[in-house]
C-alpha positions as CSV (number, residue, x, y, z in Angstrom):
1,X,0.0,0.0,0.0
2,X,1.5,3.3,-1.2
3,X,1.7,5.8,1.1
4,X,0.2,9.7,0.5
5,X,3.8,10.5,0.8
6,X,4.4,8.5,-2.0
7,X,1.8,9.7,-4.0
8,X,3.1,13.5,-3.3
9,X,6.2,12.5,-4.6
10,X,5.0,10.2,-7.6
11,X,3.0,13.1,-8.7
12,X,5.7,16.2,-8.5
13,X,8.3,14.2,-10.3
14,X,5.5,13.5,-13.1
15,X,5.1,17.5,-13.3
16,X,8.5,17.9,-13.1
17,X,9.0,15.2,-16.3
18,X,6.2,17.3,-18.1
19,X,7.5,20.6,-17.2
20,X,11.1,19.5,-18.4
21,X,10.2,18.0,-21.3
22,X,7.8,21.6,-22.6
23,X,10.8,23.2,-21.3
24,X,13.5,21.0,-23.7
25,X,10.7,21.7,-26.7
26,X,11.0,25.5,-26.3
27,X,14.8,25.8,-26.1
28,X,14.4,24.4,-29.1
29,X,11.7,25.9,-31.1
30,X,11.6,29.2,-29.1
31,X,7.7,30.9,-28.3
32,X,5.1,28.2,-29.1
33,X,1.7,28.3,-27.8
34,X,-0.2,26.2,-25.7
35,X,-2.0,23.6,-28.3
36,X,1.4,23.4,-30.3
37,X,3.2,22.4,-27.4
38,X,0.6,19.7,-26.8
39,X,0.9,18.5,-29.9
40,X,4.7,18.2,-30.4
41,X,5.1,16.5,-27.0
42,X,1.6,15.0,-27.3
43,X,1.2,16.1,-23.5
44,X,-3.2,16.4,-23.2
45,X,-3.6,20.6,-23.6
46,X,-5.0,20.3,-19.6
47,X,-1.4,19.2,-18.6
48,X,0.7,21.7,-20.7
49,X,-1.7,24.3,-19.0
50,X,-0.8,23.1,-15.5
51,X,2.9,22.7,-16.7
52,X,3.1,26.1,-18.0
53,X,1.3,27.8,-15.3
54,X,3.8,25.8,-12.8
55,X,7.1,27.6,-14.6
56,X,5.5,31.0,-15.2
57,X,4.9,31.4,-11.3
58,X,8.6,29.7,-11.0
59,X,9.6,32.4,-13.1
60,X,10.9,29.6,-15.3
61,X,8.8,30.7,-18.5
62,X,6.8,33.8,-19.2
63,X,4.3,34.7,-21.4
64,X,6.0,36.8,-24.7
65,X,3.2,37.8,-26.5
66,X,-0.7,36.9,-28.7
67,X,-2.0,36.1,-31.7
68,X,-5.6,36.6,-33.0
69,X,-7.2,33.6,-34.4
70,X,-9.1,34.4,-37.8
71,X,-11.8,33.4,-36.6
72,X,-11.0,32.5,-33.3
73,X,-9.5,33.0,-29.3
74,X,-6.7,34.7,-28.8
75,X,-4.0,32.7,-28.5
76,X,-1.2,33.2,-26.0
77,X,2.3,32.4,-26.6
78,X,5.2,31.3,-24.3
79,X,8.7,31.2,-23.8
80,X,11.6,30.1,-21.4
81,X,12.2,33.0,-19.0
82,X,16.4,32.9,-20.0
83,X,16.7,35.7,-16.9
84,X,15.8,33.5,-14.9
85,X,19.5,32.4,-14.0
86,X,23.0,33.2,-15.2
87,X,26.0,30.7,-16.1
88,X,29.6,31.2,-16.5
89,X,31.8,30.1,-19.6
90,X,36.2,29.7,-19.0
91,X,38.8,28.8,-21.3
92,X,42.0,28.9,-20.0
93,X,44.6,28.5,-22.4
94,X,48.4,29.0,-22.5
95,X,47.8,32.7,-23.6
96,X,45.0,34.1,-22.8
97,X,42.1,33.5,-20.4
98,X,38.7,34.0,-21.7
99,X,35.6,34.4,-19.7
100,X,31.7,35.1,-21.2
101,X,28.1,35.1,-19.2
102,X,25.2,34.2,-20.3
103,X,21.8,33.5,-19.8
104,X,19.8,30.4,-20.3
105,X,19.5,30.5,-23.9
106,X,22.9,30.8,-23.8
107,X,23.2,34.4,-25.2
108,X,26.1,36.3,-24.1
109,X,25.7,39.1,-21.6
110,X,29.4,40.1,-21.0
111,X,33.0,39.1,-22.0
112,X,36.1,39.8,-20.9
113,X,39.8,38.0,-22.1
114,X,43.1,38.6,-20.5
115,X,46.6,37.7,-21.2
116,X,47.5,34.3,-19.0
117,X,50.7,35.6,-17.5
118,X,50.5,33.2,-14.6
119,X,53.4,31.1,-13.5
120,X,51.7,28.9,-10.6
121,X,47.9,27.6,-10.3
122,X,47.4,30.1,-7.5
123,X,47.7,33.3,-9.7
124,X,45.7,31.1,-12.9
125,X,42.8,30.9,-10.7
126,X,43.6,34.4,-9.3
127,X,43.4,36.0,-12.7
128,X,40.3,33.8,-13.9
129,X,38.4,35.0,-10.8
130,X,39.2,38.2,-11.5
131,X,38.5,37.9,-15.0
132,X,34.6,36.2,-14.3
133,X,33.7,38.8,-11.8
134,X,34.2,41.8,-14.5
135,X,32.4,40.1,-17.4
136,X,29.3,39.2,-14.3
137,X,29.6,43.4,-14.2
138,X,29.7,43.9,-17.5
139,X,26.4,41.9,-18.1
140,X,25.2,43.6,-15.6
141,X,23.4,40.8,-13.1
142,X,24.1,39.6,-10.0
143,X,26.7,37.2,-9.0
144,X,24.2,35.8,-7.0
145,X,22.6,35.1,-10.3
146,X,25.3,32.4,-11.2
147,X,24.1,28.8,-11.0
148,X,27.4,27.3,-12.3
149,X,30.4,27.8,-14.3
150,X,32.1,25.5,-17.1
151,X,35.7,26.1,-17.3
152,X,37.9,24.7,-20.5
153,X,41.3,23.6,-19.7
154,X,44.1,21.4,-21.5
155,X,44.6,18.1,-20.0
156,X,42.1,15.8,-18.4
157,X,40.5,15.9,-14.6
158,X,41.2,12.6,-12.6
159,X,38.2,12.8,-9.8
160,X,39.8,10.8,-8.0
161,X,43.2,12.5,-7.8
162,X,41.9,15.5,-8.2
163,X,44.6,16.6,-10.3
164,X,44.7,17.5,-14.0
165,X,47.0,15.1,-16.0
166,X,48.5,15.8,-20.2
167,X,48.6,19.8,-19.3
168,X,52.2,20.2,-19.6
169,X,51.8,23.9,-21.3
170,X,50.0,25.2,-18.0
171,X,52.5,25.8,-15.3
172,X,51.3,24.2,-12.2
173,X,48.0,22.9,-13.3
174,X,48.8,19.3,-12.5
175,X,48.2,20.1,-8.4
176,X,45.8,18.5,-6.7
177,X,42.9,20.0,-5.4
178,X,42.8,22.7,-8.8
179,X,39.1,21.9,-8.5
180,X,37.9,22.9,-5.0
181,X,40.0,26.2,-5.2
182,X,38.3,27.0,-8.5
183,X,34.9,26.5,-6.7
184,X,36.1,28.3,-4.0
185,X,37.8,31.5,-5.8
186,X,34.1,31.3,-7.8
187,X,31.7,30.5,-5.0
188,X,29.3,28.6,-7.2
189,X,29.2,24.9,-8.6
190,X,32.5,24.2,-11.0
191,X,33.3,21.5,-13.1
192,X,36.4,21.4,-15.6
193,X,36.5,19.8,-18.9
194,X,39.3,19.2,-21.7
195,X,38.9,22.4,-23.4
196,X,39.4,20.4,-26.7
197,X,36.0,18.2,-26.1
198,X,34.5,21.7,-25.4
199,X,35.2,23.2,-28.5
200,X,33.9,20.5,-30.1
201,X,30.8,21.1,-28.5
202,X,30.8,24.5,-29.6
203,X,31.4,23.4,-32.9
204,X,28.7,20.6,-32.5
205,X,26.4,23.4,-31.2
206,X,26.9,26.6,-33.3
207,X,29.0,26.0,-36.3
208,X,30.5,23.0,-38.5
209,X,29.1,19.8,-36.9
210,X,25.9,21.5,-36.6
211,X,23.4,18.6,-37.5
212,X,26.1,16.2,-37.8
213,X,26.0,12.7,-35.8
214,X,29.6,11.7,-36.1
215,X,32.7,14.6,-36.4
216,X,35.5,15.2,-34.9
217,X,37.3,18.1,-34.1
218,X,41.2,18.8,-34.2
219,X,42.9,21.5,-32.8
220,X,46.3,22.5,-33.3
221,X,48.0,25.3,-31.6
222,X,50.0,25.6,-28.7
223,X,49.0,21.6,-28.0
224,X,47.1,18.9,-30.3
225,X,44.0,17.2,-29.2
226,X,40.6,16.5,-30.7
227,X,36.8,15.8,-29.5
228,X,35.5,13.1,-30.8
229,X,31.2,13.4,-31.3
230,X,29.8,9.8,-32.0
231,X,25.7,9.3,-32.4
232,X,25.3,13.0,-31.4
233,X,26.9,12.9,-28.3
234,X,30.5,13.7,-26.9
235,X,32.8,10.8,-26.7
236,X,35.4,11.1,-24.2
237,X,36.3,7.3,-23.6
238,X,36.9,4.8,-20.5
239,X,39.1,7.3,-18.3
240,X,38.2,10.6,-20.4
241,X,41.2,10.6,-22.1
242,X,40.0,9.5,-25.4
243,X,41.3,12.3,-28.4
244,X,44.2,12.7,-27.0
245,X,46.0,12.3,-30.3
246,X,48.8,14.7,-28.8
247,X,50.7,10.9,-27.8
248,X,50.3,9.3,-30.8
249,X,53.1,7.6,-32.4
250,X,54.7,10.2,-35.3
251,X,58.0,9.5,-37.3
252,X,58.7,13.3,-37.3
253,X,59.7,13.9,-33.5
254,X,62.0,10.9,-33.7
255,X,65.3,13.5,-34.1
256,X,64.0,15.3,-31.2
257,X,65.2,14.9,-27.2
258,X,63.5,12.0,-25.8
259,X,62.3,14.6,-22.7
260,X,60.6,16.8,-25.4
261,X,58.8,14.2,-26.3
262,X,57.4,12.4,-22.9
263,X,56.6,15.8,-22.1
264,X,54.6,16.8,-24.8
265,X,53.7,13.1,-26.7
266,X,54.9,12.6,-30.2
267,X,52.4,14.3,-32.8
268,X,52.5,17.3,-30.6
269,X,56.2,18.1,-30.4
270,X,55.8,17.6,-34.5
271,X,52.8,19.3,-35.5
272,X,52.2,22.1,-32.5
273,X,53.1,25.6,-33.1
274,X,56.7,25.4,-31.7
275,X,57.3,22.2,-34.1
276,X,57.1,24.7,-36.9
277,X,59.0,27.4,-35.1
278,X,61.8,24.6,-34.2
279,X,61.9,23.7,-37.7
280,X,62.0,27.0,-39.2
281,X,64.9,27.2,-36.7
282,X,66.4,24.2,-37.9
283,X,66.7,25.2,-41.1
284,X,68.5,28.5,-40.3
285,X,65.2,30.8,-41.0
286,X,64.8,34.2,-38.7
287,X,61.3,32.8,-37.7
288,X,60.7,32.1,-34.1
289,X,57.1,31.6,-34.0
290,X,54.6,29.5,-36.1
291,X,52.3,32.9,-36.3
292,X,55.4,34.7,-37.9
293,X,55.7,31.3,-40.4
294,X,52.4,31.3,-41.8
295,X,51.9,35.5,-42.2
296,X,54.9,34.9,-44.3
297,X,53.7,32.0,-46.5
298,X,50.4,34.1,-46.8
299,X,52.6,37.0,-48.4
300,X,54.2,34.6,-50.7
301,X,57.3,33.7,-48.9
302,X,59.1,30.5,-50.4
303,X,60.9,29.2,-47.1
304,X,57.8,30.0,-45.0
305,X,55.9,28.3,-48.0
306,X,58.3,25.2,-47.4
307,X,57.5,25.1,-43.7
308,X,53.4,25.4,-44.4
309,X,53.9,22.5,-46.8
310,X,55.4,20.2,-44.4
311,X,53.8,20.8,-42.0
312,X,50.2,20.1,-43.8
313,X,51.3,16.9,-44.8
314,X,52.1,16.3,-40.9
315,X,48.4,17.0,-40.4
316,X,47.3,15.1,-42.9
317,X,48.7,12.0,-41.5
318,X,47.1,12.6,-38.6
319,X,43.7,13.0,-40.1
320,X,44.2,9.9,-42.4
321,X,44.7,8.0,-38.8
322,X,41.4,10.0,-37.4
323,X,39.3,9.0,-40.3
324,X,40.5,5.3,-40.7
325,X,39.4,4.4,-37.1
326,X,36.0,7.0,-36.6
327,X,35.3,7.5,-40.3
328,X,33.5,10.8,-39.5
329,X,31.4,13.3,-41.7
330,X,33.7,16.2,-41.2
331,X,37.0,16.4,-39.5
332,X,37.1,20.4,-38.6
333,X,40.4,21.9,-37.7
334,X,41.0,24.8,-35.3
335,X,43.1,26.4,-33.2
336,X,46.3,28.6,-34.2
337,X,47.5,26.4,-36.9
338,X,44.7,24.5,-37.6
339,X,42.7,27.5,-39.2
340,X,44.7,27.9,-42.0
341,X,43.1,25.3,-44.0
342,X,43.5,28.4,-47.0
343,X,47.5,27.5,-46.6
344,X,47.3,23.9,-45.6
345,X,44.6,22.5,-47.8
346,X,46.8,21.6,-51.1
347,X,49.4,20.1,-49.2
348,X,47.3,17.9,-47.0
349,X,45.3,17.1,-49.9
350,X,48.2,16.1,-51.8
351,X,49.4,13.7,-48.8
352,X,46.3,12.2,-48.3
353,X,46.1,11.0,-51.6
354,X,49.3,9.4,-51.3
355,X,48.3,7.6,-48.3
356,X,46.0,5.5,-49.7
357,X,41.6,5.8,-50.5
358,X,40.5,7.4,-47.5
359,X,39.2,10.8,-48.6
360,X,38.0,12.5,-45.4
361,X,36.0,16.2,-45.9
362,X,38.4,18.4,-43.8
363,X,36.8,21.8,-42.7
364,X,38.3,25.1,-40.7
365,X,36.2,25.9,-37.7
366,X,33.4,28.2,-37.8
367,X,33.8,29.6,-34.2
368,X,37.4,30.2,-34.6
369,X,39.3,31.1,-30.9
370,X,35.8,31.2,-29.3
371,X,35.1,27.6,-29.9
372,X,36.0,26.3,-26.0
373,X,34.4,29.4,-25.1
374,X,30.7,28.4,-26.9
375,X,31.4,24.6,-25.7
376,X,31.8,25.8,-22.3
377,X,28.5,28.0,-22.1
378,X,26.5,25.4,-24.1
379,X,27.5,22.8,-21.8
380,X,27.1,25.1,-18.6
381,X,23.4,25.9,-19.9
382,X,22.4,22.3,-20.0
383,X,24.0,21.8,-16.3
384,X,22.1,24.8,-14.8
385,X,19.0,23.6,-16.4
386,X,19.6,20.3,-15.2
387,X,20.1,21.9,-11.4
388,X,17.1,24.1,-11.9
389,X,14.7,20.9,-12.4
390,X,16.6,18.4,-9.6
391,X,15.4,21.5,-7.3
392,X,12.0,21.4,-8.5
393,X,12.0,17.9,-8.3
394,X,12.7,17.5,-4.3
């Protein structure tokens, strides 16, 4: 015999389930009205009623305008309220730290980026603290406002250790406990994810893998790594480590020193950005950075030219191995080097072809540096949703 207690709490999660489920439908669709909400969920038009009238006096939705039938009631239309909370987006790279607010539509409010000029975790999460609270007063709301905050780093977060591991371009970022004194600095719920996977969310979200099941995303800059998207859905493997390609075997960073190369794992010490600028060094060139390599080649230089060329068929090794074992729909390369598929394309077309049939469509990001920056908001929407509805539901 069930209990009324059970019946109270049989009967809120059931409203909860509907008002979730209206909820996901309008986040997608935007305003709807009441009988095309019934319709698309096929919810009866008495339960979408109760549902909406439950999130309009949670402030949850609100009512954004009417339409006259011809003939015909006037029919109302609603919408998520996206005021109703605020989330936080961080990418913390090697060079700059980039922080955005948003609501829950995910529509930016405020920005602010900064140089990364720290040397220890300490002043990283300094810096990013200070970074977050000036974009929360440029959007002008409340920090009180924030449910939670998704920041992109390199590397990936061992719970358990509570340290982040394959981050060796961040000084200090493999401590332990990096978490808790983010949450801390931030006051409000934190969670830290490969910055990589959360471009690719970005991308999956806003700009090349848009309505794509299976892509991948490959960024090359400072560091290598790539986010894999499988069935629609991030895949970050058994321990979370999956797409990091940065250790994969490469014949190139064989004549370097073996530390270079534990460090940093083999395709990155020969494809990364100082990869070009060590073998523009190599070959007795005046360029020291992989930015001064490919502004060169884009003015028509024949030793930067030389450079661009090797190093797209590096890539295109890379993206031969990528397609031969996920056989995406698009491979889409970002990040400092990765973007100049204008440069890159002929050679790496030209080395694929010699590598066998494989033919994979390679695309430059759409988002461009803002990439972990859109991954992190989309994914920090979702999780403030999520805690908005685990609330309603106790």
């Amino acid at each position: 015999m069930h209990s009324q207690g059970d019946q109270r709490g049989s009967s809120r999660l059931l409203r909860v389930m509907n008002e979730r489920l209206l909820l996901d439908r309008l986040r997608e669709t935007g305003s709807a009205s009441r009988v095309e909400l019934a319709r698309v969920t096929g919810l009866s038009k008495p339960t979408v009623s109760a549902a909406l009238a439950g999130m309009v006096e949670a402030g949850l939705a609100h009512v954004v305008g009417e339409v006259a039938g011809r003939p015909g009631p006037v029919t109302t239309l609603y919408d998520v309220n996206a005021a109703a909370a605020h989330v936080l987006g961080i990418d913390i790279g090697r060079e700059w730290i980039r922080v955005a607010v948003a609501d829950l539509r995910g529509e930016f409010l405020g920005r602010r980026d900064g140089r990364n000029s720290a040397h220890t975790a300490a002043e990283l999460v300094r810096r990013a603290r200070g970074l977050a609270h000036k974009a929360v007063a440029e959007a002008g709301v409340d920090w009180t406002s924030i449910t939670c905050a998704v920041i992109g780093s390199p590397g990936v977060f061992d719970p358990v250790s509570g340290r982040v591991e394959f981050a060796p371009n961040l000084p200090g970022w493999g401590e332990p406990g990096l978490v808790d004194r983010l949450r801390d600095a931030l006051a409000v719920r934190v969670d830290l994810e490969n910055d990589v996977n959360l471009a690719a969310v970005g991308e999956h979200a806003y700009g090349e893998g848009k309505g794509k099941d299976h892509f991948v995303l490959v960024s090359i800059g400072t560091g290598v790594g790539m986010g894999i998207v499988v069935n629609g859905q991030l895949y970050t493997g058994a321990r979370g480590a999956a797409g990091e390609v940065s250790y994969m075997p490469s014949a190139e960073a064989d004549a370097v020193a073996n530390d270079e190369v534990l460090a940093h794992g083999p395709t990155e010490t020969a494809v990364a950005a100082f990869g070009i600028a060590r073998a523009a060094q190599d070959s007795g060139l005046s360029f020291t950075t992989a930015k001064e390599v490919f502004a060169a080649a884009a003015e028509g230089d024949h030793a930067a030219l030389a450079l661009v060329e090797a190093e797209g068929r590096r890539i295109a090794g890379l993206v031969v191995a990528v397609a031969a074992v996920l056989d995406p729909e698009v491979i889409v390369l970002s990040g400092g080097v990765g973007r100049n598929v204008d440069l890159l394309g002929a050679p790496m077309s030209a080395r694929i072809a010699e590598l066998g049939p494989l033919r994979p469509t390679v695309a430059s990001s759409a988002l461009g540096e803002t990439g972990v920056l859109h991954g992190a908001i989309a994914r920090a929407v979702d999780q403030a949703w999520g805690l908005i509805f685990e609330l309603r539901s106790t």
